[in-house]
C-alpha positions in Angstrom: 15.0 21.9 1.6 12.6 19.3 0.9 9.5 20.3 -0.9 6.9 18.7 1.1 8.4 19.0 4.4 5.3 20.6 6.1 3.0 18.4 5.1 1.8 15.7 8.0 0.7 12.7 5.9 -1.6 10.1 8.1 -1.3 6.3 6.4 -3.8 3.8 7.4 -3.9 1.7 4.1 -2.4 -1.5 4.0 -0.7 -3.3 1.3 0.4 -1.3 -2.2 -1.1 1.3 -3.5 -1.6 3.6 -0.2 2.0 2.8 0.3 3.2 4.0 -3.1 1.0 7.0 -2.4 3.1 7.3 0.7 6.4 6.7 -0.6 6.0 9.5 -3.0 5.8 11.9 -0.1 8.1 10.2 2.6 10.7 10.8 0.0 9.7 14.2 -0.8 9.7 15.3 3.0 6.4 15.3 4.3 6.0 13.5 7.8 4.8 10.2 7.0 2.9 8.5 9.8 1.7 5.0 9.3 -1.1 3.9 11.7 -0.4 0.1 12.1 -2.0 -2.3 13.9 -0.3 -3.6 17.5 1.6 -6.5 16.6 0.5 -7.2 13.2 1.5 -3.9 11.1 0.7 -3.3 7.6 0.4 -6.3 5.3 2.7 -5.1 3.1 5.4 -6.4 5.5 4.5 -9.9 4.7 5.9 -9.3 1.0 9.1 -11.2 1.6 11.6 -12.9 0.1 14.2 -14.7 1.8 12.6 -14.1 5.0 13.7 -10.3 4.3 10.5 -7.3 4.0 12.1 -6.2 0.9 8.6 -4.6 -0.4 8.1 -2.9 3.5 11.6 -1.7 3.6 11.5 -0.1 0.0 8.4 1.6 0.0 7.5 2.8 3.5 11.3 4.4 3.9 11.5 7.4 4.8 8.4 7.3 7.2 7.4 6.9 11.0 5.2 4.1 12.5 2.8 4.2 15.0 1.0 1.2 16.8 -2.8 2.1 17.3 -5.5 0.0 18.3 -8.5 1.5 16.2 -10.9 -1.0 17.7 -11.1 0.5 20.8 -12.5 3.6 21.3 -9.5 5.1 23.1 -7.5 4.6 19.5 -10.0 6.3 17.6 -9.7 8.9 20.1 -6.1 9.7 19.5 -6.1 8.9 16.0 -8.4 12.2 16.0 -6.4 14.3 17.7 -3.5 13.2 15.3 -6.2 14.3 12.5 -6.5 17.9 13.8 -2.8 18.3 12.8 -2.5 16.6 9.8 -3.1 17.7 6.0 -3.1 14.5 4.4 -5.7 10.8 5.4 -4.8 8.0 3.6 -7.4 4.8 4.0 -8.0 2.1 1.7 -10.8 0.0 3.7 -13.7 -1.5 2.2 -15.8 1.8 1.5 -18.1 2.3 4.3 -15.6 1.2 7.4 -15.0 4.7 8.3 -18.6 5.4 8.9 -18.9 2.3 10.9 -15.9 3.8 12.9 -18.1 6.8 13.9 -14.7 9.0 11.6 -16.4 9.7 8.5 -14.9 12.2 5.9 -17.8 14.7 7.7 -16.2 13.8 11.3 -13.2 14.2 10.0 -13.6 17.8 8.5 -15.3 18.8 11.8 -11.9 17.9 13.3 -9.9 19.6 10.0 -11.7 21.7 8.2 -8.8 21.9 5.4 -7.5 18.1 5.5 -7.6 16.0 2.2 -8.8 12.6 2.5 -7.6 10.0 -0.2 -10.1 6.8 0.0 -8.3 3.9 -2.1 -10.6 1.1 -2.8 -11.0 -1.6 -6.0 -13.9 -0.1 -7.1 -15.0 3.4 -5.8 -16.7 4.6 -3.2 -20.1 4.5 -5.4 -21.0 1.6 -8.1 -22.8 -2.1 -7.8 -19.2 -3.3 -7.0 -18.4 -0.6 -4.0 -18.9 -3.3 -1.2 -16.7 -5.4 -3.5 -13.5 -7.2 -2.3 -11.0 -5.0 -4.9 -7.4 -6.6 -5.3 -5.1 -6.2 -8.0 -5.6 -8.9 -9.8 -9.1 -8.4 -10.0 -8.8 -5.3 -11.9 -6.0 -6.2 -13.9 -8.1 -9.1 -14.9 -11.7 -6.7 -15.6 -9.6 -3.4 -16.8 -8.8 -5.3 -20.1 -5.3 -5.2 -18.9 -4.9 -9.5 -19.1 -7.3 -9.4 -22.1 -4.8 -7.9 -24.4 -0.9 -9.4 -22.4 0.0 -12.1 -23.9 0.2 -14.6 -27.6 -2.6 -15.1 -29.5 -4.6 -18.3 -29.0 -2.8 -18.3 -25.1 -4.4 -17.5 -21.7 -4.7 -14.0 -21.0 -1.8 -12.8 -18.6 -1.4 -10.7 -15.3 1.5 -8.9 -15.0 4.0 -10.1 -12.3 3.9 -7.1 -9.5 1.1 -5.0 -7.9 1.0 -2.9 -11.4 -2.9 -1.7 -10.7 -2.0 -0.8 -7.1 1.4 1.3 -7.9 -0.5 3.0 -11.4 -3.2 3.8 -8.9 -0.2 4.9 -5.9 1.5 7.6 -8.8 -2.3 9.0 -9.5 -3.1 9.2 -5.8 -0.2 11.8 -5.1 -1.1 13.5 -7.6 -4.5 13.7 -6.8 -4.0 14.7 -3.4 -1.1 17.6 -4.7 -4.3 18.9 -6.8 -6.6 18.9 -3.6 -3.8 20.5 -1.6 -3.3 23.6 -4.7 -7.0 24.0 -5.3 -7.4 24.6 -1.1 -4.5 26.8 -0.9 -5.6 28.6 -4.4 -9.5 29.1 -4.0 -9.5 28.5 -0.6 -11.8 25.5 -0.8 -10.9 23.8 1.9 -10.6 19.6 2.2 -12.0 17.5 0.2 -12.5 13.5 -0.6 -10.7 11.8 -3.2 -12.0 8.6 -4.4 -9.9 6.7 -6.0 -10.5 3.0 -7.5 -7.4 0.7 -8.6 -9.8 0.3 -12.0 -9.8 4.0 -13.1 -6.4 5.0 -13.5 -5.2 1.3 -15.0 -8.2 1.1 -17.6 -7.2 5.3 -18.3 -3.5 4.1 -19.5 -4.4 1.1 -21.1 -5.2 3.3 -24.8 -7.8 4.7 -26.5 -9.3 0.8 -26.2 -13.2 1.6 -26.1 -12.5 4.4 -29.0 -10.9 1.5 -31.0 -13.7 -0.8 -30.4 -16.5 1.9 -30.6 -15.0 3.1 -34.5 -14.1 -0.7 -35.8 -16.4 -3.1 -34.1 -13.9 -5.6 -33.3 -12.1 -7.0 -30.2 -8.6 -7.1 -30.9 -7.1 -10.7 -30.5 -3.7 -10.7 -28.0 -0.2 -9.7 -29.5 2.4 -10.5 -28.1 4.8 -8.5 -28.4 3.5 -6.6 -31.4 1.1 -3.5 -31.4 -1.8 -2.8 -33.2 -0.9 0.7 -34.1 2.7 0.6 -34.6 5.0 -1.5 -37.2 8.0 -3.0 -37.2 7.6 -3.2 -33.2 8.7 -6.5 -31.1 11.2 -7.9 -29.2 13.3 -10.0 -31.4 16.2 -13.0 -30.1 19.5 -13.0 -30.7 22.8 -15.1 -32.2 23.7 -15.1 -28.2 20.1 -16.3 -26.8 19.3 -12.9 -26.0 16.7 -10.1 -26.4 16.6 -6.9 -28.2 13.5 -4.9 -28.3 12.9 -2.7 -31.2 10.3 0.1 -32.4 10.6 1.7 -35.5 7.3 2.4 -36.9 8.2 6.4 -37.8 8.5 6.0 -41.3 12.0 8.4 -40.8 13.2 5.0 -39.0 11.9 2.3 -40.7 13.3 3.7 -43.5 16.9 4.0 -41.4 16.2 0.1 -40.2 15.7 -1.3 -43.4 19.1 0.4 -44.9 21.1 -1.5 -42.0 19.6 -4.7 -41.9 19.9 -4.8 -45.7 16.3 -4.7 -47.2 17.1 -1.1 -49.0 14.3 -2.1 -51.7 11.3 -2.9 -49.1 11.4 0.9 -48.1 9.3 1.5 -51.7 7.6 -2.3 -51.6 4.0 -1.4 -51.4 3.5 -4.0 -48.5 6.1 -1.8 -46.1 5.0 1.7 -47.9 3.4 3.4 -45.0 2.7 2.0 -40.6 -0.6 0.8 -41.6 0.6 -1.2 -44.8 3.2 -2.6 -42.7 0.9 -3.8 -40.0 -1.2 -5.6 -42.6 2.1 -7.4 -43.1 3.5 -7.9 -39.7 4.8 -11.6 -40.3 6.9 -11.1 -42.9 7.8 -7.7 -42.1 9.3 -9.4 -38.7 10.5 -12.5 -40.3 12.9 -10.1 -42.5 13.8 -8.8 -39.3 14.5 -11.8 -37.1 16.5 -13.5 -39.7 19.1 -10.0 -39.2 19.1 -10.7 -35.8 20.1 -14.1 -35.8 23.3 -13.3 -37.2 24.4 -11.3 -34.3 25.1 -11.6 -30.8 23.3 -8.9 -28.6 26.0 -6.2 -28.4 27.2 -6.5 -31.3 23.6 -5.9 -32.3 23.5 -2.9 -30.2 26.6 -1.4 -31.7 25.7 -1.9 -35.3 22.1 0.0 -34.9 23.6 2.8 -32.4 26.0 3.6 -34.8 22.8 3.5 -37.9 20.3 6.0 -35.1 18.2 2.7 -35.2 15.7 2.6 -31.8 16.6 -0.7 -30.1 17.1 -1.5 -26.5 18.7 -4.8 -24.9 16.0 -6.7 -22.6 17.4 -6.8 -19.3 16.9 -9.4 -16.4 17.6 -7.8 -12.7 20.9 -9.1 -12.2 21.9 -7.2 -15.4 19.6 -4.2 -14.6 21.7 -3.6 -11.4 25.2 -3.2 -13.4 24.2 -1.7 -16.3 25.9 1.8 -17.4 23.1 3.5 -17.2 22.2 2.8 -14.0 25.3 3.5 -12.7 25.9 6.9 -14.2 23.2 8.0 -13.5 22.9 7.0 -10.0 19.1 4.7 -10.1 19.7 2.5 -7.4 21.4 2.9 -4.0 22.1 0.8 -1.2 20.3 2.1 1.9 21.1 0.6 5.3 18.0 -1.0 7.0 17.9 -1.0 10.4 16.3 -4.2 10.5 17.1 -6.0 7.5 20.5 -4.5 6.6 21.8 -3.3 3.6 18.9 -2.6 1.0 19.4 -1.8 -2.9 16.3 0.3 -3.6 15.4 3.0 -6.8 16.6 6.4 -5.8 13.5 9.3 -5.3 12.0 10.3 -8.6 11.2 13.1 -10.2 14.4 14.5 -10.4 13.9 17.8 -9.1 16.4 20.2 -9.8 16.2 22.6 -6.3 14.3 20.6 -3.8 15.2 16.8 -5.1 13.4 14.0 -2.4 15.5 12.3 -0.7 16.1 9.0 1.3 16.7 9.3 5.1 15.6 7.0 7.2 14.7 3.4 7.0 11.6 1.9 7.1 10.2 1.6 10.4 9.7 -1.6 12.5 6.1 -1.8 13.7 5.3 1.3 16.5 8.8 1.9 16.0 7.1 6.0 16.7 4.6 5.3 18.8 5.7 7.3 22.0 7.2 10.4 19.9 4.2 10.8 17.9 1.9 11.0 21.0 4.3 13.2 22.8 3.9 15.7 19.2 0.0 16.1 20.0 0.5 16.3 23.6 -0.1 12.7 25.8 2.4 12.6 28.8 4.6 9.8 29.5 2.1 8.5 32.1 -0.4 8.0 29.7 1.7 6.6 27.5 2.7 3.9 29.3 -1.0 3.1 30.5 -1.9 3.1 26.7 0.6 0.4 26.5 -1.0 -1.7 29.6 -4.5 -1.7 28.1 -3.0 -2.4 24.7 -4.0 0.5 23.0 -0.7 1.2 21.4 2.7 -1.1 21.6 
């Protein structure tokens, strides 16, 4: 038994962070149905590499697809009747779309009194920027998130995936898991979620305003150092390779210096305590780079597993996909795409120990659904087939 497998789950976002939202409860059971547009689909399919949807066929496994013209009336028609049976809306259009569609979250609880409506935009639903083009990349650049990625003195960085949309995917299940319990519980009814892509990235990002509100200053990019936690950085290797290393607990600082051979800096007043040893970062990680150039990565790794020292090799994919761990504990699979073949994906997470998620079924192809999921809310045949004449559905 899958947890969620009673759950209906209506998708109409395009692109990451509905689908992440998705993808959490495809794998978990629910019925997944993504409302795609005839002959286009979601834009997430035009992630590719190689030709190959790799982003489509990862993240919208495990669901159904059907092809549904919402600019005509008679698509908004059945996209309501699909409504009265489903517990879960997913939308991420520029606030204000539904409304114009004549389907706002009112029309919508008139339809389903109990359904939970997840709105994903950049910004919110409220705010000078709600009519605001949100991406991304906008948010990772005004969350703070570029401000402090990076070297000092260097361009502030974006990270190299959809990390605002996926951060904001996670936080949407969980949001709409809440909605769900507090209906069931208190018998509240649906509700609207409004979720921004800002919120939830500038919420993991630290206690940055606190910092800022106590000392008055902006903190200057890092790299890979911390401004709360010392010795802490990736370091190079003998080998041209990467370790990355945090030891600020004084417990393993103390364990670090022993094995790298700087016994006496545990009681030098520069290293004494984490904050004397970030007022001394430079030469605190000079001592430490000069170790590691003696060594080649593993034998790196051996020498501080065998000392309790917390380090970790930095991993490129292709190294990633082999590793031990991954293997033993079964991270990746290789699920067979019925449209793009054999697909090495991450296995569903959490780990659940008596209703695990699972993966099924493919992703779809675009209305791959379409007649099923009519015939589940009752249009014939017939109609079917003159949906598919006036180009309602395909």
């Amino acid at each position: 038994m899958l947890p969620l497998e009673n759950l209906k789950v209506l998708d109409l976002s395009r692109l990451a962070a509905g689908n992440m939202v998705s993808h959490m409860f495809a794998d978990f059971g629910a019925d997944v149905i993504k409302i795609e547009r005839p002959g286009k689909g979601d834009d997430l399919r035009n992630w590719k590499v190689n030709g190959i949807s790799h982003w489509w066929a990862v993240y919208s496994r495990n669901k159904r697809s059907i092809a549904l013209n919402l600019q005509d009336k008679e698509g908004l028609d059945l996209l309501k009747e699909l409504v009265k049976t489903a517990d879960v809306f997913i939308e991420n259009f520029l606030p204000g779309t539904l409304e114009k569609w004549g389907i706002s979250p009112d029309k919508l609880f008139e339809l389903n009194k109990k359904i939970i409506i997840l709105r994903i935009s950049g910004w919110g639903q409220t705010g000078i920027f709600k009519n605001a083009p949100g991406f991304g990349s906008l948010v990772e650049g005004m969350s703070g998130f570029a401000t402090m990625t990076g070297d000092k003195d260097q361009v502030p960085l974006l990270p190299p995936t959809a990390l605002a949309d996926m951060v904001a995917g996670l936080t949407g299940f969980g949001a709409i898991l809440m909605g769900i319990l507090a209906s069931e519980k208190n018998n509240l009814g649906g509700q609207v979620i409004d979720l921004s892509l800002f919120e939830p990235l500038f919420s993991i990002l630290g206690p940055w305003a606190a910092s800022y509100q106590i000392s008055g200053k902006v903190p200057s990019r890092m790299g890979n150092r911390s401004s709360v936690a010392a010795p802490r950085g990736i370091y190079k290797t003998k080998d041209n390779r990467y370790l990355s290393l945090s030891a600020s607990m004084q417990s393993m600082w103390e364990k670090l210096a022993i094995v790298i051979g700087v016994k006496k800096l545990i009681t030098d007043p520069r290293f004494l305590s984490n904050s004397d040893r970030l007022n001394n970062q430079d030469v605190l990680d000079e001592v430490i780079s000069k170790f590691m150039r003696k060594y080649n990565r593993d034998e790196l790794l051996k020498i501080f597993s065998e000392a309790g020292v917390t380090v970790g090799p930095v991993l490129d994919i292709s190294e990633i996909i082999e590793h031990p761990y991954i293997i033993d504990r079964e991270i990746l699979l290789e699920h067979k795409n019925s449209e793009f073949g054999n697909i090495l994906m991450h296995q569903a997470f959490p780990r659940l120990s008596k209703t695990p998620g699972k993966v099924s079924n493919s992703a779809p192809s675009i209305g791959e659904n379409t007649d099923d999921i009519l015939k589940e809310i009752g249009i014939t045949p017939l109609q079917i087939e003159q949906l598919r004449k006036k180009k309602i559905i395909s």
